[in-house]
N, C-alpha and C positions, 0 to 999 in steps of 0.2 A: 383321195382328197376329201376334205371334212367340207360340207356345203352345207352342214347345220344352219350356218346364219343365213345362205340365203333361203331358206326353208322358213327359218323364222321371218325374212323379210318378206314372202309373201302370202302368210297369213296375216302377219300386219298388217297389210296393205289390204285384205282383204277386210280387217277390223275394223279400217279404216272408215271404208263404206259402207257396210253396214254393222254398225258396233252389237244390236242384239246377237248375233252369228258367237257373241262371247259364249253366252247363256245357251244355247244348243249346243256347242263345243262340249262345255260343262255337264250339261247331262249326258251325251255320249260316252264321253270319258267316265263316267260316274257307273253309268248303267254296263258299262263293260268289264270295269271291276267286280263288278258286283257280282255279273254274270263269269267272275273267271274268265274270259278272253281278252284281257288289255294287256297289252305287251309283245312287243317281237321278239323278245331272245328267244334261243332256240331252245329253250326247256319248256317256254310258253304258247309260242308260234301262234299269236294273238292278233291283235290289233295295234298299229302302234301307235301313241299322242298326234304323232303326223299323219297316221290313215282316217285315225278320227275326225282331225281339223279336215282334212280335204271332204270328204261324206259332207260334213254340216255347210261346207260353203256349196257343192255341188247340188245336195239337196235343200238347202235352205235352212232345214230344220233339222232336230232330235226324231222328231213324229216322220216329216218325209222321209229319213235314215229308212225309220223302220218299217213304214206303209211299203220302200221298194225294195227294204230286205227280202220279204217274203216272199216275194217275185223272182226275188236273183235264180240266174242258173249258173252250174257251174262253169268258168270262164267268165262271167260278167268281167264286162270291160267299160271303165269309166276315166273319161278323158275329160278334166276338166277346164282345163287353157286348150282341148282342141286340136293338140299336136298333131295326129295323125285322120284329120277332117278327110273325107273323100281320098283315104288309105287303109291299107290293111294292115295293120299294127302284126297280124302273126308272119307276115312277110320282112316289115320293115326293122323288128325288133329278134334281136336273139331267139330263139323259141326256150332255150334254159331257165330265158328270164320270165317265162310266162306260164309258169307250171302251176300257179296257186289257183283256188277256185275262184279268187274275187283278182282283180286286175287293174290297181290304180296306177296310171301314168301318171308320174313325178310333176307335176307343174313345172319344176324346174330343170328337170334333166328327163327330158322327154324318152332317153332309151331304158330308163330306169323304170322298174314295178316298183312302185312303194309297199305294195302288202304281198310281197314274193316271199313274207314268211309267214304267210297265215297257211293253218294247215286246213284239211277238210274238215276236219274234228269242229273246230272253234269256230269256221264258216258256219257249219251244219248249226251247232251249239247258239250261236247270236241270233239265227233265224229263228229257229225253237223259240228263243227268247222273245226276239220281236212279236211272234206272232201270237205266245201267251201273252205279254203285254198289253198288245191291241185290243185283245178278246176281253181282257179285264185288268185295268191300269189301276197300278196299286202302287203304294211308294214304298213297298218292300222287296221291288225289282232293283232299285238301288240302294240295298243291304246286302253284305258279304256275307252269306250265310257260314260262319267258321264250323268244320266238319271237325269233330275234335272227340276224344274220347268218351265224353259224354253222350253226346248224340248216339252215339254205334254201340253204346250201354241200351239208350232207350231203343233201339230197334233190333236189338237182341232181347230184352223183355217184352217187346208186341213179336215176339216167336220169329222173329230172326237170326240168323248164325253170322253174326258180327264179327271178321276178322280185321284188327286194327297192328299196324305195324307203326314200331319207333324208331326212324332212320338218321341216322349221324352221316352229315355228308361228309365229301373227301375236305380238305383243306387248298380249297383250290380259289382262281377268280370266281365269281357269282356264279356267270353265265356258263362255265365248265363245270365247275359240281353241280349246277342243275342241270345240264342234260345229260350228265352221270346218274343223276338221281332218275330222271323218266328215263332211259333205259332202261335202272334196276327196276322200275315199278313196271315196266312192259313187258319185262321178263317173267315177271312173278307173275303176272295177271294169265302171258299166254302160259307156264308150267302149269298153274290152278286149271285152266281150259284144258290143257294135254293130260290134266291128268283127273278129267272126269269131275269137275268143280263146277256148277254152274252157276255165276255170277250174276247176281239182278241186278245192282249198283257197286259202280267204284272208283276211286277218285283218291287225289293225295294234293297235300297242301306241303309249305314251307317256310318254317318262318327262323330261330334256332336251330331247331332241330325240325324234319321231314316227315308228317305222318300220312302214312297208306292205309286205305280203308278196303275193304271187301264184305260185298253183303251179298252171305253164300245160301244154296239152298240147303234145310235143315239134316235133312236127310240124304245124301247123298246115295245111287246105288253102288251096291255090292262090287259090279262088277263094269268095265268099259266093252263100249261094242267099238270093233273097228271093224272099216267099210275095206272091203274087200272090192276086185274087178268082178265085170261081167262074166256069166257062165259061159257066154260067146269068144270069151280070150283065153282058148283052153290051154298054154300055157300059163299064161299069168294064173289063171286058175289053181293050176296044178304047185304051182311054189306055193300059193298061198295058203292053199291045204296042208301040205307038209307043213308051214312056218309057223301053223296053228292048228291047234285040237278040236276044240268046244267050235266047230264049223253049222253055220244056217244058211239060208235062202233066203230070199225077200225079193221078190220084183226080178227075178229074173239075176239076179246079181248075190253073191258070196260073203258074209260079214262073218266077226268070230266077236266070241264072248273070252274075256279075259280077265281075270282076276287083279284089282288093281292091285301097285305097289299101296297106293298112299290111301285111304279109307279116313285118315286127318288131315285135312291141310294143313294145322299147325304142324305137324311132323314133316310135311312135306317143307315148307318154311324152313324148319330148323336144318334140314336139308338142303338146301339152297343155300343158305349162310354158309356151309359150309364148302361151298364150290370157287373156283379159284374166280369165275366170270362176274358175282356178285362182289368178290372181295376187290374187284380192281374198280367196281363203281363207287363203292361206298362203305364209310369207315364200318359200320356198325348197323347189328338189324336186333330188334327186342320187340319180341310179343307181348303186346300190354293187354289184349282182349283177346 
């Protein structure tokens, strides 16, 4: 059942009373584009127009949001009609529906989580925010910094290894070709990790067309160590020897050195593209950096 409108009716009502609550509303919403976490779909798994309006009447303001972002833990629970007063909401309420790190009951459908699609990431990510804000309030927290070819140019000439990718999504609804698209970019990010890449920064936008950034370290080594068992588990031990040659020690515990496949990540990329798992995400991958 669509209960949009009464969602819409009870921030009206909430307008009502106190009509500044517009203007806090306004910069929430403002400040969480800005910051990348505005939005519930699930390629975003954000904040959505309605978690925002509830925050601004719950705390009053934009600034209260943010003074009790920073205090949140995970589970915070915010009940603001009250629903579950002198109750325990993880008894009374599905526990499925309470998996998210922030916890707003529905004003109007009190068994409902409103922000059950925010993820850790964007939790974690808006507090960051808040609490650089706090520290020094600037009006370029509500600027969408656009992450775009040029940028990942300039921090590959301050000695960066800027890997920038051009992705064509499927031809789907919105909210299905983008969580095709984070998928394929979660995939690519842990292959780069698997395969010995270490990542400082990375992040992917959408607008046309989908670009994926990575900002890798310059030199990558030679060779991967993988973590082997303890010298205490002398069978595990003993496979792991055999299943590897270039064999060391460390702490009491067995690692090997191995020669990577990929010493490029762009090779490893072009590689990828050409796997059946990438091709059911998304139409197309081109390396522009």
């Amino acid at each position: 059942m669509d209960v949009s409108m009464l969602h819409a009716g009870w921030v009206n009502k909430k307008l009502k009373n106190k009509k500044s609550i517009a203007d806090e509303i306004r910069l929430m919403k403002a400040f969480c584009k800005a910051r990348n976490v505005y939005g519930a779909e699930s390629y975003i798994k954000g904040f959505s127009g309605y978690v925002c309006e509830i925050l601004a009447v719950y705390y009053g303001s934009f600034l209260g949001i943010l003074k009790s972002s920073v205090k949140w833990k995970e589970g915070q629970l915010i009940d603001v009609e009250r629903h579950f007063r002198n109750k325990n909401v993880f008894i009374e309420v599905n526990l499925s529906k309470l998996q998210s790190p922030l916890i707003v009951i529905d004003p109007v459908q009190r068994e409902r989580n409103a922000a059950a699609a925010l993820s850790p990431e964007k939790f974690n990510l808006f507090r960051d925010s808040a609490e650089r804000f706090l520290k020094s309030p600037s009006c370029s927290f509500f600027i969408k910094k656009e992450i775009g070819l040029e940028d990942a140019r300039n921090k590959a000439k301050a000695g960066r290894n800027a890997l920038v990718l051009e992705v064509s999504a499927m031809r789907k609804k919105k909210d299905v070709a983008g969580a095709k698209l984070l998928k394929a970019f979660e995939h690519i990010k842990k292959s780069l990790e698997e395969n010995g890449f270490k990542i400082f920064e990375c992040g992917w936008e959408w607008k046309k067309k989908a670009l994926f950034w990575f900002i890798l370290e310059n030199k990558p080594p030679k060779a991967r160590i993988i973590k082997g068992p303890p010298l205490k588990f002398k069978k595990h031990a003993a496979v792991f020897r055999k299943a590897h040659r270039d064999i060391f020690i460390k702490r009491e515990r067995l690692y090997a050195r191995e020669a990577r496949r990929f010493s490029n990540p762009r090779k490893l990329i072009s590689s990828l593209a050409k796997e059946s798992y990438l091709g059911e995400k998304v139409k197309d991958i081109r390396i522009i950096s």
